[in-house]
N, C-alpha and C positions, 0 to 999 in steps of 0.2 A: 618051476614057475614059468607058466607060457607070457611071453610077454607081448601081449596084447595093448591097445591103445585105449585111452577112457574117451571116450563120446557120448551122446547124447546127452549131454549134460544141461543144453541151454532151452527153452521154453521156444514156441514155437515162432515168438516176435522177436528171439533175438538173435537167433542161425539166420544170416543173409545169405549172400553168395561170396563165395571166397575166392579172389581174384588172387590165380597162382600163377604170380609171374615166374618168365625166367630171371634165375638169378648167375651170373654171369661171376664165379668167385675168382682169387687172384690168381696171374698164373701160378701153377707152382707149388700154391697152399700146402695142397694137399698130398701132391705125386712127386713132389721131392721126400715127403717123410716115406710114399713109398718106398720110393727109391734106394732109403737110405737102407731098409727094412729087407725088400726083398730082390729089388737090383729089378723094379719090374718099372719099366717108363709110362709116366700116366701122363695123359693130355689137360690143361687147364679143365676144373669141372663145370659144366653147367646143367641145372635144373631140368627137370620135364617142364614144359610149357603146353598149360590147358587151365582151361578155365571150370570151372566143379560149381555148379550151384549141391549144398549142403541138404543134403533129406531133412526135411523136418518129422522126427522121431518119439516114437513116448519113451520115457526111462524103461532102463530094462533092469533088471536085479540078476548081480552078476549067479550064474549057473554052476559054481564050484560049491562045494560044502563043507570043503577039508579044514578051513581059517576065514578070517576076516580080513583076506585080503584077495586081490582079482587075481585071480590062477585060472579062471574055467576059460569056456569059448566066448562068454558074449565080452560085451564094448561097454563095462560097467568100470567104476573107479578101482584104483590100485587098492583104495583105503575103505571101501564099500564094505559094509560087513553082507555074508550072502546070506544066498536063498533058497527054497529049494529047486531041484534042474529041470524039477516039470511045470514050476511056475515062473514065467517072465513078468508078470502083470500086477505083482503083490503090493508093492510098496511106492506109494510116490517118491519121485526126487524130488516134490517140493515141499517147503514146511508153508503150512497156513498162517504161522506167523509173518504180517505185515514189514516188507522190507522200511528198512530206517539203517542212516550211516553209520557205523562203528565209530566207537568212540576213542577218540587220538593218543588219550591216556591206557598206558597197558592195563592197570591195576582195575580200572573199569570200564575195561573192554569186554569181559566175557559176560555182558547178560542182554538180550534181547528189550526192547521192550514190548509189554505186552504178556512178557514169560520167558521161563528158560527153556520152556521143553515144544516139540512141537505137533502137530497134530499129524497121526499116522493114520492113512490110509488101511482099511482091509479089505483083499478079498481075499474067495477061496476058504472062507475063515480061518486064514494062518497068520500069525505073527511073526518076524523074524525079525532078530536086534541087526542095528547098523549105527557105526561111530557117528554121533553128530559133530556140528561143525566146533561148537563149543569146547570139547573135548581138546582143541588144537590149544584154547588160550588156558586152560584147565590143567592141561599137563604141563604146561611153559611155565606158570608160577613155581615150578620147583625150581626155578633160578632167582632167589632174591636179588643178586648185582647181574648188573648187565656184563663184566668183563667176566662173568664167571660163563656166560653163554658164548663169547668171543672163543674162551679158549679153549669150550668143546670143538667147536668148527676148525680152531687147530689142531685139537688131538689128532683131529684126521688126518690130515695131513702128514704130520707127526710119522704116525702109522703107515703114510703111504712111503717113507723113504727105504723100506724094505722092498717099495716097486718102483726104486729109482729116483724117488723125488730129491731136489734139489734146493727149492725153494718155495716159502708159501707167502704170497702180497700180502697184507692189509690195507684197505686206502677207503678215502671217501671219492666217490662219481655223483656224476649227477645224472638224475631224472630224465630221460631224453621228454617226458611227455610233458611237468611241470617245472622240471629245473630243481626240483628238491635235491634234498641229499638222501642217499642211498650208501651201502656197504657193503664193499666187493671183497673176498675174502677166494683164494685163485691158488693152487698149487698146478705141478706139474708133474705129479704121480701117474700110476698105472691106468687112469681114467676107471670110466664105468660103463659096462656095454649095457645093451636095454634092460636084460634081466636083474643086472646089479643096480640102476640107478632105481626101479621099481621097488627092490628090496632097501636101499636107501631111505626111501620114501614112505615106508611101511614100515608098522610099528613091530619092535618085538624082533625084528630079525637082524642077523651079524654076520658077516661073513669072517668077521678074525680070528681067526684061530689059533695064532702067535701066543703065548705065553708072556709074549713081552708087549702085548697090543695094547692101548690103555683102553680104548672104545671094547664094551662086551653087551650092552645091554641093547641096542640098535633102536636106541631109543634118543639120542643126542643131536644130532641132527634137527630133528621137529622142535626138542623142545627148545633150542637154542637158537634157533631163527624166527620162532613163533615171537621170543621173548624179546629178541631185540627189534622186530618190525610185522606189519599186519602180514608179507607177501613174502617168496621169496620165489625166486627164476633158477633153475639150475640147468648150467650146459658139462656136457660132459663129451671128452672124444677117448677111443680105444681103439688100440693097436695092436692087434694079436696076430700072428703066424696067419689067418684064413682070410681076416677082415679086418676094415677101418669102420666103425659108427660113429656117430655121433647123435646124441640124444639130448631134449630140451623136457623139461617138468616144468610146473607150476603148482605151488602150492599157497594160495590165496583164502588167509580168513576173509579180504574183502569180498570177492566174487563168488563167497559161500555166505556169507552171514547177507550180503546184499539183493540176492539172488533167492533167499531164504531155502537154502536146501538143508535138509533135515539128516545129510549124513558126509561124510569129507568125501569128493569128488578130485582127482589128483589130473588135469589133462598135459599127456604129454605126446610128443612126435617125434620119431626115427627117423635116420638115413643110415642108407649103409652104400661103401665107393664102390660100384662099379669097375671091378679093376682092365676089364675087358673092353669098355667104352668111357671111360673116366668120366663116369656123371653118379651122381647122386640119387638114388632108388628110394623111394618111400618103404619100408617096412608097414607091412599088416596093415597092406591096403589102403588107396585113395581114399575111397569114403570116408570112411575111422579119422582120416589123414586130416581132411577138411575140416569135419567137426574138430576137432583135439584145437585145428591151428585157429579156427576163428575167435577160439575161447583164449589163445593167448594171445592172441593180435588184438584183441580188447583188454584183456587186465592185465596184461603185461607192460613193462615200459614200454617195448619195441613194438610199430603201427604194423609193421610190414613184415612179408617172411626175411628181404634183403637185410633187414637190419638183425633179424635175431640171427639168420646165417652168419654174419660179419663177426660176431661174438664170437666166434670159434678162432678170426685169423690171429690173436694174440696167446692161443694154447697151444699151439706144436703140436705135435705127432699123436698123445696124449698128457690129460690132465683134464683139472676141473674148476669152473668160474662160477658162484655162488653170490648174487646181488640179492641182498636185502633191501626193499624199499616201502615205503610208507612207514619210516623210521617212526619209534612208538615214543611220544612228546613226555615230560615233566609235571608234576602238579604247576608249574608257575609258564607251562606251555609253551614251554622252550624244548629243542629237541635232548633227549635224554643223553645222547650222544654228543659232546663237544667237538668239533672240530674246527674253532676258530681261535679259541683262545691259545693252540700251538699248533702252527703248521706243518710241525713235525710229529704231531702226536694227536692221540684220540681221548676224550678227559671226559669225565663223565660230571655231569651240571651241581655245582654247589656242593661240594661231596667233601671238601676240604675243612678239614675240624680243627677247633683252636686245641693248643696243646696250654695245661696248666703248670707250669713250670717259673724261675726264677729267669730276668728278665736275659740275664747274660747266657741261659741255656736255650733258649726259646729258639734262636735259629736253627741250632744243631737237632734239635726235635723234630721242627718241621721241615726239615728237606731230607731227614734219616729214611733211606728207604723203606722201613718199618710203615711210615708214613703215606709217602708218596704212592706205594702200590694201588693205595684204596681210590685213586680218583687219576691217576695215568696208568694207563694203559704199555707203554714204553716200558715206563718201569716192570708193574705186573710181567710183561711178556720177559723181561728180562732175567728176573727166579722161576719162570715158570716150570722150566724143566732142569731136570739138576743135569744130565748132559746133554748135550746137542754136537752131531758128529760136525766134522771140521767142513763137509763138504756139501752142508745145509743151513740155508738162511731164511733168517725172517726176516719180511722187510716189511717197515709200517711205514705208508704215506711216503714211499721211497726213500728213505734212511733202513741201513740194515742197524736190526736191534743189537744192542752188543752183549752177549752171555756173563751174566753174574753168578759167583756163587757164594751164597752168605758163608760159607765158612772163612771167605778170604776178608772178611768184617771182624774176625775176632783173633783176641789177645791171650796170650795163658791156654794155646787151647790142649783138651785132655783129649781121651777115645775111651769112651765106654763101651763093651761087650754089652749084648741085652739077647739073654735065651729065652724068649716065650714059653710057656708050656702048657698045653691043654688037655685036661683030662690024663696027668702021665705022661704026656708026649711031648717032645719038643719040636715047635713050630718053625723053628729056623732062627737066625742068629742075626743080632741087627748091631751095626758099629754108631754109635750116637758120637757125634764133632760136638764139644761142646767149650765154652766161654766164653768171657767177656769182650762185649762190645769194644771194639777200638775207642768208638767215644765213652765210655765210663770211666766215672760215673757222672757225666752230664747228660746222658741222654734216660730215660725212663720208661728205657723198654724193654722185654725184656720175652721169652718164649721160645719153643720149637717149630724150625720147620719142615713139616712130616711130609713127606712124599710118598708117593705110593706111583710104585713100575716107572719112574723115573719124573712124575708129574707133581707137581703140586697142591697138595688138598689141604692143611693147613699152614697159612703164613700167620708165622709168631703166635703161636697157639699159645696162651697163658693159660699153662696147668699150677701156677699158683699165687695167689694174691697176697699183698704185702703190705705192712700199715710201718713197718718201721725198716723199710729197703732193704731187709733180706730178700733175696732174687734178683737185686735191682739190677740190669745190663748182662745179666745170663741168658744167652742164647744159644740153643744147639740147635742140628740140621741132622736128621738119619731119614732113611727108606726104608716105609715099616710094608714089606708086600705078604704077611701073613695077616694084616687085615683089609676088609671091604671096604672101598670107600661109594658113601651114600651116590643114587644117579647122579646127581647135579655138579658129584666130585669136587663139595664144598665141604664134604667132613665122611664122617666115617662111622657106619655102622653102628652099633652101640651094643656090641657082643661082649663078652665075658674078657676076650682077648683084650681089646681095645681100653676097656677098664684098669687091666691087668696094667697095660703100657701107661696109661694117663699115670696111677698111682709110683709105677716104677720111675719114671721123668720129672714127678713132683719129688720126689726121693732125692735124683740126681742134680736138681736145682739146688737145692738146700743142702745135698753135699759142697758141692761144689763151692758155693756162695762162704759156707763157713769155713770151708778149709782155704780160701784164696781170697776173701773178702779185702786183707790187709794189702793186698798188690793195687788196690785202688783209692786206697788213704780209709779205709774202714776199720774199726777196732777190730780183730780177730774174734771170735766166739768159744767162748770157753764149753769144752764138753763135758758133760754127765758123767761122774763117776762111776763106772761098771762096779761091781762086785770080783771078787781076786778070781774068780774062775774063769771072769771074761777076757778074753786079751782082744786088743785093737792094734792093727798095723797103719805104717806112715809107711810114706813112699822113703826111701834112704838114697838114692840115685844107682841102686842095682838092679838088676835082674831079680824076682824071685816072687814065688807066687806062697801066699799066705791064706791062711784059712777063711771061708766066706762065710761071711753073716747077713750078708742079703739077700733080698730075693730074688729069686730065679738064679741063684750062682752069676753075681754081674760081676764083672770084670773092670778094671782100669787100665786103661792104657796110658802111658807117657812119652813123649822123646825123652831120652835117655842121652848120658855123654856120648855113646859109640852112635850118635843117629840114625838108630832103630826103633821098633817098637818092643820094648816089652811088656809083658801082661804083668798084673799083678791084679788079686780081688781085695779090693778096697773093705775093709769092714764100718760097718755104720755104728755111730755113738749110740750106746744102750744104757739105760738108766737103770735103777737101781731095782725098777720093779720088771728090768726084765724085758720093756717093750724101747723100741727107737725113738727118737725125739721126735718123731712126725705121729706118733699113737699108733704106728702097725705094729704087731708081733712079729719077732723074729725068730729064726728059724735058726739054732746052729750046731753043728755039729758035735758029737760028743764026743771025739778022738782029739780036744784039742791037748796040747804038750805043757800040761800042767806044771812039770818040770822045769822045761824051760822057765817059765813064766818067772818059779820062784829063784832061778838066776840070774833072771835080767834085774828083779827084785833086788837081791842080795846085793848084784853090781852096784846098785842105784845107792844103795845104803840107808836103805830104811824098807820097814817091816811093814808098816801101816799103807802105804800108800796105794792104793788099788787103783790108780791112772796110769799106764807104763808109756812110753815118749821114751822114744830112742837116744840114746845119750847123746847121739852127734845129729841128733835129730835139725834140732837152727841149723847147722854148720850145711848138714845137708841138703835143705831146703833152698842156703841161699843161693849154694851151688850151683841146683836142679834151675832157680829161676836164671842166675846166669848162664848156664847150658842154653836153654830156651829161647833167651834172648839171643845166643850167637847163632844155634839154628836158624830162627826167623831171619837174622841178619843174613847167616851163608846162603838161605833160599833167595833173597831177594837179593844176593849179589849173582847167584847163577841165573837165574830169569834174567836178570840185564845182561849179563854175558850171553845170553840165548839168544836174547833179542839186536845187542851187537851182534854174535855172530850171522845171525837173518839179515842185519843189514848191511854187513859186510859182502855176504852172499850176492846182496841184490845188487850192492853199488857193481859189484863183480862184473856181474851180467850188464850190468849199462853200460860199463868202462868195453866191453867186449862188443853190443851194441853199435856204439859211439866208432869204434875202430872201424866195424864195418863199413857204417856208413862213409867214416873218412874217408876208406880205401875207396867207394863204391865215387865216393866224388872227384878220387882222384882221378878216376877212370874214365869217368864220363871228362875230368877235365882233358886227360892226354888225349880225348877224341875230338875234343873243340878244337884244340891246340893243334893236330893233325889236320884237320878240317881249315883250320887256319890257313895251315900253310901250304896246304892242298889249293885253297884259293887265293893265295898269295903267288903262288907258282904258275896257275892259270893269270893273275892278272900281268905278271912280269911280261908271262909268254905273247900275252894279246899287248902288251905295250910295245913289244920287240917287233912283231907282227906289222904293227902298225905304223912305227917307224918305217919300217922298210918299203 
C-alpha cells in the first residue's frame, strides 16, 4: 500500500490559505530518543517555514482498482472505494443532500435528513460503488455498551506489548476548542508508520498475525470510536532502524455528514526526522500536505499545526494517543460517559439496576462485582483480561487498575477437563475453575466467565435458569480459544462447538450445585436411581480415574490430601429410562466391571439396591472438605509469607539506603568540621597577627 495523503476533500469556499508556521519543538524531544536508538546526535527540530496558499481542486476518485481503499497514485481517501485508472472525473465528493448538524444521540445519529442515501453523479456512463459516510455509524452499532467499545481500543494495546508496550492511559481531556469532554486512550507500543496507521484506518485489514493477538478482523478501531463519539484524532510516532515518523489521521462523522460527502474521506499528514538536519520533512508532498492540514485545523480540536505537533511531546520514542471527541450524549442528554460522579473512574449514566433480593442481602448484591462491571469501567477493566504480565499497566484517570481474577472469588472450588469434539475430532482441551461464590448463598448470582485468547467475552454468562436456587452462587471462569468470538467480542459465534460448550456448562452447574449444595446450608439432592448395570462414582479422596458417562469424556479435577491435582471422570446421575437428569442422552461405555459392581453390592449387604455410595463415602467427603479448607488456609498463609517476605526485601534496601546516606552526611559532615577548623586556624593566625 503506497501511502499517499487524502486531499482535495474540501469545496472550493473552504480551502483558504494555510499559514505554516515554524514550529520550534522541545529541545531534545525528539534526538534524544535518537540518540538512544542509534547513538546519532540530533539538533532540536524545527519545521519548514513557507507559507502554501491550498489549490482549490475537483475530487479526484482514487486511480487503484485492486480494493476499496487508497493504494493507487492519486490524493483520494484511504477509505474511498475506487475507480477506474482512466477515469478521474466520475464521482462527485459531494452528496446533494442538504447539510444539517448530526444528531448528539448515537442511536439517532445515522440518518440524514431528507434521506439516507445520496445523489451520485455520472459521467463517462460508469458507476463505481464507494463507502458512504453513514456506513461509519452503521457498522458502530455492533457495540451495544459503550465499555464494550473501550475495550477494543485496549485490546490494542494489549497486542502491542509483544512491541514493548508498558502501559495504556485512559483518562478524560478536554476540548481545547469548546472545553467539552473528550477520551484519550494513549499506549506506548511499537507506534505506527504511515502505511500502518492508513491500514488502521481501513476497513478489513490486520496486520497480527500472533496467534495469541486478540484483534483479527481490522475492523475494531472504526467501530469502537465511531460508537463512543462523532470524531476521533490519531497521532502516531515510529521508530525503526532507518527512520523516525510520526503521522496524524482524522476520522470525522462530523466533517463528512456536515460537508455532505457521499463517501468516507480519511485526511491525514506525515513527517519523517531528518536525521542529517534534525528537522521534520513533509512526506508526499507540500501540496497534498496543505490540503490534508487545513481539514484538520478546522475539525479537529487542535487550531494550529503547533498545537497538533505538541501532541506528540508526551509519547516518547514510539506509541500511540487516540482522542475521541464530540463524546455521543444519553436519551436524557447527559453525556453517555460519566466522569464526574468518580474522579477516579469512567461510569456510564443510569446503568445501575436495583437488585431484588431480601433486605439484609441487598448490599452484598449490589457492590458484587458481578454487578458493578455493568456501569464502571475500573471494575470491567479489572476482569478484562484473565492475565496481564507484571511489567504492564492500565491506568484509568491516573489510578493504575488493580488485576482481578474471579476465580480468587470462589469457595469449594473443583477443575473440570472439557474435550470439545467436532465432526471426530478433538478441538483442544479447556480446564473449567468452578464454585461457589464466597458470598453464598446471599448473593444471587451466578454463571461463566468465558474468555477467549486471554480477553473477556462473556461475564457471568447464565447457561441456566433457576426457580428453586439450584445454580444459585455457581460460578466458573475457563478460556474457551476453539471457539469464535462475534466482532464486537460481546459473545461468540453460534456454531455447533459453542452449543456443544453452553450444554456441557449447563451440565457442570447442576453437577456441581447438587453434589455440594449442602456446604452452603442447602438440603443435598437426592439422585435417580440407575438401573444395577449402571454404576456411578464419588470422589473418595484418592487418586483414581473411573469410567465416564459424560459428554465429551469430562473429567474432574480435585485438591486431593497430597496438594495435587488428580483427575477423576465424574459420572452424571442417570435415571431409570436411561437419559441424565438434565433430558440429554448418555453415552457409556460398554466394558463397565459388572463384577465389581455385584461386590460392592454384596459388601453393602443387600441385593435390591441399585444406588451404589461408597461405604466410607460421608467419612470421605468430610475429610475431602477439611483438606480443602487447610489448602485454601496453607495458600493464604504462603501469599502473606510472600508478601512479608517482599517486604522484608524492601525494608532491606531502605535500611541499606538510609546507611548510605548516613555515611554520605557524615562525610560532608567531617568536611564542614575541617572547614571549620581550617577557618578557625586562619582566624587564630590573624588574631596573633594582629596582636603583634
Amino acid at each position: 500500500m503506497n501511502c499517499l495523503d487524502v486531499v482535495d476533500l474540501s469545496s472550493d469556499d473552504e480551502l483558504g490559505e494555510v499559514d505554516l508556521k515554524p514550529v520550534k519543538l522541545e529541545p531534545g524531544t525528539i534526538g534524544s530518543m535518537i540518540q538512544q536508538q542509534q547513538n546519532h546526535s540530533v539538533q532540536p527540530v524545527k519545521l519548514f517555514s513557507s507559507k502554501t496558499q491550498a489549490r482549490k481542486q475537483a475530487s479526484e476518485e482514487n486511480k487503484s482498482s485492486n480494493n476499496a481503499l487508497s493504494t493507487g497514485q492519486s490524493s483520494t481517501s484511504v477509505l474511498e472505494q475506487c475507480q477506474s485508472p482512466g477515469d478521474d472525473t466520475g464521482v462527485c465528493s459531494t452528496s446533494a443532500v442538504s447539510p444539517a448538524p448530526i444528531c448528539r444521540q448515537f442511536w439517532k445519529a445515522g440518518s440524514y435528513e431528507g434521506g439516507l442515501g445520496s445523489k451520485v453523479t455520472l459521467q463517462n456512463s460508469t458507476n463505481y460503488l464507494h463507502v458512504h459516510p453513514l456506513f461509519l455509524h452503521s457498522n458502530a452499532t455492533s457495540h451495544k455498551w459503550a465499555f464494550g467499545a473501550v475495550a477494543e481500543l485496549l485490546d490494542n494495546a494489549i497486542d502491542e506489548i509483544q512491541n514493548g508496550a508498558t502501559f495504556v492511559i485512559v483518562d478524560k481531556i478536554s476540548n481545547p476548542r469548546d472545553g467539552s469532554p473528550a477520551l484519550l486512550v494513549q499506549d506506548d507500543g511499537g507506534g505506527m508508520d504511515p502505511e500502518a496507521i492508513r491500514r488502521c484506518m481501513s476497513f478489513g485489514f490486520s496486520d497480527k498475525k500472533s496467534k495469541s493477538a486478540i484483534g483479527q478482523y481490522g475492523n475494531g478501531f472504526k467501530t469502537s470510536s465511531m460508537r463512543l463519539g462523532a470524531d476521533v484524532i490519531v497521532f502516531s510516532r515510529h521508530l525503526d532502524d532507518r527512520s523516525l515518523t510520526q503521522s496524524i489521521g482524522l476520522l470525522s462523522y462530523s466533517f463528512l455528514t456536515r460537508t455532505c460527502h457521499d463517501r468516507i474521506v480519511v485526511p491525514m499528514v506525515d513527517y519523517e526526522l531528518n536525521l542529517s538536519s534534525g528537522t521534520l520533512d513533509v512526506l508526499h508532498g507540500r501540496e497534498h500536505f496543505a490540503s490534508n492540514l487545513s481539514i484538520l485545523l478546522k475539525w479537529s480540536p487542535f487550531s494550529t499545526e503547533a498545537e497538533l505537533l505538541k501532541q506528540f511531546d508526551d509519547i516518547g520514542s514510539h506509541g500511540t494517543k487516540i482522542i475521541i471527541y464530540n463524546l455521543w450524549l444519553n436519551n436524557d442528554g447527559n453525556s453517555e460517559l460519566d466522569f464526574d460522579s468518580d474522579e477516579k473512574d469512567i461510569c456510564i449514566s443510569g446503568d445501575i439496576k436495583k437488585v431484588d433480593t431480601i433486605p439484609a442481602w441487598k448490599a452484598v448484591n449490589e457492590q458484587h462485582i458481578a454487578r458493578r462491571y455493568h456501569h464502571s469501567l475500573r471494575v470491567y477493566l479489572s476482569i478484562l483480561y484473565l492475565r496481564i504480565p507484571e511489567t504492564f499497566r492500565i491506568i484509568l484517570r491516573g489510578e493504575i487498575v488493580e488485576h482481578h481474577n474471579i476465580a480468587d472469588d470462589l469457595k469449594y472450588i473443583e477443575y473440570i477437563l472439557y474435550k470439545p469434539q467436532s465432526v471426530g475430532s478433538v478441538e483442544g482441551a479447556v480446564v473449567s475453575t468452578i464454585g461457589f461464590l464466597k458470598e453464598a448463598p446471599r448473593v444471587n448470582i451466578h454463571g461463566f466467565c468465558v474468555y477467549h485468547k486471554n480477553r473477556l467475552i462473556l461475564p457471568f454468562w447464565q447457561v441456566v435458569s433457576y426457580s428453586d436456587s439450584r445454580g444459585r452462587g455457581v460460578v466458573g471462569v475457563l478460556e474457551a480459544n476453539f471457539v469464535e468470538p462475534t466482532h464486537n467480542k460481546q459473545d461468540f459465534e453460534r456454531t455447533s462447538l459453542f452449543q456443544k460448550l453452553e450444554g456441557r456448562l449447563k451440565e457442570m452447574t447442576w453437577e456441581y450445585w447438587d453434589y455440594h449444595c449442602g456446604l452452603i446450608g442447602y438440603q443435598i439432592r437426592k439422585k435417580s436411581q440407575p438401573p444395577a448395570s449402571h454404576y456411578s462414582s464419588h470422589f473418595t479422596g484418592q487418586s483414581s480415574v473411573q469410567e465416564s458417562v459424560g459428554l465429551n469424556k469430562t473429567y474432574m479435577v480435585s485438591d486431593r490430601v497430597k496438594g495435587r491435582l488428580d483427575v477423576a471422570e465424574q459420572s452424571i446421575p442417570i435415571s431409570s429410562h436411561g437419559r441424565s437428569m438434565q433430558g440429554l442422552p448418555m453415552k457409556r461405555k460398554e466394558h463397565v466391571d459388572l463384577v465389581k459392581i455385584e461386590k460392592v453390592k454384596r459388601q453393602a449387604g443387600t441385593g435390591c439396591k441399585t444406588y451404589l455410595q461408597p461405604l466410607n463415602g460421608i467419612g470421605n467427603h468430610l475429610r475431602d472438605e477439611e483438606t480443602r479448607n487447610l489448602l485454601q488456609e496453607n495458600k493464604k498463609l504462603r501469599a502473606k509469607c510472600l508478601e512479608y517476605d517482599k517486604r522484608g526485601e524492601e525494608l532491606t534496601i531502605k535500611v541499606e539506603e538510609l546507611k548510605n546516606e548516613m555515611r554520605e552526611v557524615q562525610r560532608e559532615y567531617g568536611q564542614l568540621l575541617a572547614e571549620l577548623k581550617s577557618l578557625d586556624a586562619v582566624k587564630d593566625e590573624k588574631d596573633v597577627n594582629g596582636r603583634d
